[in-house]
Structures are given as C-alpha cells and as structure tokens.
N, C-alpha and C positions, 0 to 999 in steps of 0.2 A: 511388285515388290514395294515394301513400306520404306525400308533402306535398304542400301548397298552393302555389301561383305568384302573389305580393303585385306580383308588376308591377313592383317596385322605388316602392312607394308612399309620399311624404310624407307623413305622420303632424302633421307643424305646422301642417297649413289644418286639422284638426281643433278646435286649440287658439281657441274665440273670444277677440275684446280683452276682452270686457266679464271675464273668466275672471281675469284679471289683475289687474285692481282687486276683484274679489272675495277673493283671495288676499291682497290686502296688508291688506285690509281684515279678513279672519278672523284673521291673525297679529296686527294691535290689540286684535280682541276677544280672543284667548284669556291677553292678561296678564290680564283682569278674569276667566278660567272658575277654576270650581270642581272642574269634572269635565267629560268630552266625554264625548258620545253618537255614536257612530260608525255610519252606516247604510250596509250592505252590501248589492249584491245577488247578487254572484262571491264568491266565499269569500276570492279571494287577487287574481287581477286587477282587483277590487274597491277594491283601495288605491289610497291617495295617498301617495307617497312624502315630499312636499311638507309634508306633515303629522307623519312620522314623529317628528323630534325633539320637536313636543310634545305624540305620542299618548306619550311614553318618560316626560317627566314630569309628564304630568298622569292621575291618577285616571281612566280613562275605560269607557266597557260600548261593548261590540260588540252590533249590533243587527242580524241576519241574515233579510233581505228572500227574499219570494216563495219560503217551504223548502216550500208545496207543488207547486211545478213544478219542482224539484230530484228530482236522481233519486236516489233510499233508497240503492242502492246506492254511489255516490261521498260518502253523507254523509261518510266518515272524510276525505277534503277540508278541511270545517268545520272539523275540531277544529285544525286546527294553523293558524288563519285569525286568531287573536289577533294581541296586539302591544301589545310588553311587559309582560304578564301580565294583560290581559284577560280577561274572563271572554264568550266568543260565546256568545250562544243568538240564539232567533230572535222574532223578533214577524211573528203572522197575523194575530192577532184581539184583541179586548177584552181576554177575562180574560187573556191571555201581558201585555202591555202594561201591566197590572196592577203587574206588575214592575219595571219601570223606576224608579217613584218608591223602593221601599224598596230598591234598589238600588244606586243614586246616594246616597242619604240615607247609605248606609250606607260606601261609598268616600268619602264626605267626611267623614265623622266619623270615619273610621280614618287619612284623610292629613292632610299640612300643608295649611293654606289657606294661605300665601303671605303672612300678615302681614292676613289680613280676619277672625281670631280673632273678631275684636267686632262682626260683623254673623253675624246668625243665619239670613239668607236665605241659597238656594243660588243660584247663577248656572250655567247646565247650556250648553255651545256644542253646538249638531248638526251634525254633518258629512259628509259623503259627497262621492259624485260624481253630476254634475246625472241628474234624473229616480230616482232612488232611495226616494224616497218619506218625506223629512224633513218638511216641511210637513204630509206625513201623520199620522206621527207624531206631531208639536205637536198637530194639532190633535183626533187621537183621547185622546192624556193631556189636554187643557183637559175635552172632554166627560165622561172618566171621573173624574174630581177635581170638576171645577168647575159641571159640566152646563152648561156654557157650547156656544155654536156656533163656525163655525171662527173663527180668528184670521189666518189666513196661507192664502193662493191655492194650491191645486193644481192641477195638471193632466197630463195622459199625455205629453205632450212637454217634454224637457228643457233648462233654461231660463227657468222661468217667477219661479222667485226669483234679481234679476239684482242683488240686493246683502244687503248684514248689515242684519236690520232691527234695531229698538229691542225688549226683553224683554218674552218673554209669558209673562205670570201662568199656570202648569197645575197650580199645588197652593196648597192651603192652609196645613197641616198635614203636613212642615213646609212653609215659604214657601220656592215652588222657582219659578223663573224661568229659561225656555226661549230662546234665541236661534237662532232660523231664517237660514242661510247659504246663498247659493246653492250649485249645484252645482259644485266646480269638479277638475277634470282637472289632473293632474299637466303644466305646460307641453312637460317632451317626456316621450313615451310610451316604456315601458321598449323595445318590439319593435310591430311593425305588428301581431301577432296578439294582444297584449292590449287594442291599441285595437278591432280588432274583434270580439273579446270581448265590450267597453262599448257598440261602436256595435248590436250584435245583443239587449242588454239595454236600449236605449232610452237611454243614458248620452251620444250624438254623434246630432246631428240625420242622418238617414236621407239628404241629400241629401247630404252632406259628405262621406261617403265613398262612396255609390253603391248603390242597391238591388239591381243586378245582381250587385258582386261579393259584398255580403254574401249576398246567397240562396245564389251560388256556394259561398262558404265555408260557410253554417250547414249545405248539403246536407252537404261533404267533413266536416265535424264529424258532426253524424250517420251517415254510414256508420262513421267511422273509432270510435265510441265502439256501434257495432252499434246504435241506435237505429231501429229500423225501420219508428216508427209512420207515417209518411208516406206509406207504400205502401199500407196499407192507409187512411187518412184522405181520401187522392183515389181510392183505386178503382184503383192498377197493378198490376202484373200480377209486377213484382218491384222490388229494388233499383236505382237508376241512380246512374251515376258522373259524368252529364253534366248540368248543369245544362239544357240547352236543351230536351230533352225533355219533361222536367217540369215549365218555364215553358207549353211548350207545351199540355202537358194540363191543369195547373191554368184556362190561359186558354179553353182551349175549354170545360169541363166549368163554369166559374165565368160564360161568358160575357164575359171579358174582351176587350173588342173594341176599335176604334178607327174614326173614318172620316178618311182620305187623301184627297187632292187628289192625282189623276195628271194629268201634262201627256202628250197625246196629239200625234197630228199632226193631229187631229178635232178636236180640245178637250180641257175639262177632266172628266176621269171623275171621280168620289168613289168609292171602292173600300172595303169593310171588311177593316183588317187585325187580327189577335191583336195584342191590346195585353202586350207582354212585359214594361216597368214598375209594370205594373198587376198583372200575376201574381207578379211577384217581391215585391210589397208584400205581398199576399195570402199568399206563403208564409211572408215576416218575420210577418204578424198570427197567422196559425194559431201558429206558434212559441212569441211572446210570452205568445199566452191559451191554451197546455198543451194545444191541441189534437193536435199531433207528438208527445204523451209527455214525459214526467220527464225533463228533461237538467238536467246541471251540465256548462256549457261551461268549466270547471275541473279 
C-alpha cells in the first residue's frame, strides 16, 4: 500500500478529561521549575505542542526512551528531535541516568532562575506524554543518588499518574527535587497518524482507538519502512499487505481461539472460533517488546 485508509477517524475521543486538568495543573507548576526534563519515546511525534512555549524558555534535557528498539539506521531522526536548543540523548540504563543530575545542575547554574537566586535547591518538572516512562525515571535517579526505593507508581499502561504530585527528593548534592506529571497529549492531535504513532507506543489506551486498525497500520508501517522481521517471527512464507491473513496465522499458530454460542434451528451449538482481537493484541505485544525488529515509527 502507497498510503493508509484512517476511515476518516476522530482523533478527540482519544483525548481523556482527566488529561485536561493535568495540563492546567503542569502549566502552575512550571512557574515554580528550574529546568524540564522531557521524556520521549518518538523522536518528533513524541511532542507536545502544548508545551512548547515553555520548553522555549525554560532550561530543559531531552530524555530519549527505548533507543534499543529503535532502528540504528533512522537514528539521524534523533538528532534534529530537540527544542530550542536542547541537548537529546538517551536513557536505558543506570550508569546513562547518571547524567541527568550533572546535567541539569549545570543548565541551571548557566540560566536565569526566575528571581529564586536565594534558594540553592533545584526544582526539575518531567514531562512527556502518558506511559513514556517518567515515574521511571524519578524513581531510578532517587535509587541512584539516594538508595532509596521507588517514590512514584509505575506501570505498562498509560495513565497511571492522573495528576502533579508534591516533589521528590533524587539528590543530595546538589539538592535537586523531581516532580512527576502525568501523561498528557496534546488536546487535538497534529494528524490521525501521529496519534497512531503514540497509540502503537503505548501513549492512548489500546481500546480507544482499536486493536484491529492499529495492527492494520503497524503491518503497512513495517512493509512500507522494509522492516521484515515479522515474517520470519511467526514462520510465513513471505511479506503480506493484508492485515487478515496474518491475524489469521498469528491466531492459529498462537492458539488464539474463542468459544461462540450459535443459535441453531436444534439449539444452541458452542463452536470455536479464531479469536482476531486476541491476535492483533499479540502482534501490538511482539512489536512493543522488539520481537518485529528495530523500528523508529518516525
């Protein structure tokens, strides 16, 4: 396929309320920040526009999520993923994370504070869009600084921090104080295929837009960027262009099944059918955990 067929899809039943009062609520805290921490996991569909004027004048680091299921070849993507002269790198692991403190320490000792000259603590906002991995983040810099455990709830679904909490201590030296924000999306989305971008990185709950059409799209993304680990990951025979075959086979090969109630003119049968919701999830999972191969859906 040349392009994709979005159906003519609303993109606003994406947007949850609670998403809203998060937003007003980060715009209060970011008069009290010192510097933003910006967590990515799209290099560029990864943004919030909604944030721009004050990622522009506040001191902030770009913090680029999951760069080992990105594919080496589109890193040149990354570099131009800044905003307003950020500096993107990435955090996997500990010692990268490392960074962040002398990092920040060091954009705020080089910019204006705002008139909080006479407090020597730093005040740090994180930001992103929901399920991105911020709470992560807080809570691997408290362990690495402070040997502390976590401070803030994680979890694989997005949404789980649904407001600004109160600052969390992650350094001593100097005295840096972290604020966890929920996730939140730009209220309307630039086009339907950046939202589905975010909803194929775990960014929009899996139900809100549809497991069927995203498997749909992640396949046409994969053909169309030649990604062709999928074929050999389930065992085909080659390339398909059709989503329905390859629901097919994941469900048979995976054992995704269902039992139905048919009405008969005898009665009621129970029939097992291929469960097709069940295999489209199973292809979004493979995807997710780099089973398909290194993509940058950017």
């Amino acid at each position: 396929r040349e392009r994709f067929d979005f159906g003519g899809r609303d993109v606003a039943s994406w947007f949850p309320r609670h998403m809203a009062k998060g937003l007003r609520q980060m715009r209060v805290a970011l008069r009290r920040a010192d510097c933003l921490v910006e967590r990515r996991h799209i290099p560029l569909s990864g943004r919030n526009p909604a944030l721009l004027e004050a990622l522009g004048i506040r001191p902030h680091v770009l913090v680029l999520n999951k760069m080992d299921l990105a594919d080496p070849r589109r890193q040149p993507v990354s570099a131009g993923a800044g905003l307003g002269g950020g500096q993107p790198w990435c955090h996997s692991s500990d010692p990268v994370a490392l960074q962040v403190v002398p990092m920040v320490a060091k954009l705020v000792a080089e910019g204006p504070r705002y008139h909080r000259a006479e407090s020597s603590e730093h005040n740090i906002l994180v930001i992103g869009v929901p399920n991105v991995g911020k709470s992560s983040l807080i809570n691997s810099l408290r362990r690495l600084h402070l040997k502390k455990g976590k401070a803030t709830a994680v979890g694989g679904e997005p949404g789980i921090t649904k407001a600004v909490l109160s600052r969390i201590q992650v350094c001593e030296k100097p005295l840096m104080y972290l604020v966890d924000t929920p996730g939140v999306l730009p209220p309307r989305l630039e086009d339907v295929e950046t939202g589905m971008k975010l909803a194929l990185c775990g960014a929009i709950r899996d139900h809100l837009v549809g497991e069927d059409v995203m498997a749909d799209y992640l396949l046409y993304t994969l053909n169309k960027q030649q990604q062709f680990g999928y074929v050999q990951h389930y065992g085909l025979g080659q390339p398909c262009d059709c989503i329905e075959p390859l629901l097919k086979h994941v469900a048979l090969t995976q054992g995704r099944t269902q039992k139905v109630k048919v009405l008969t003119g005898t009665g009621d049968v129970n029939m097992m059918m291929l469960n097709y919701p069940a295999a489209a999830y199973e292809f979004l999972r493979d995807f997710r955990a780099g089973r398909l191969g290194r993509v940058t859906l950017d």
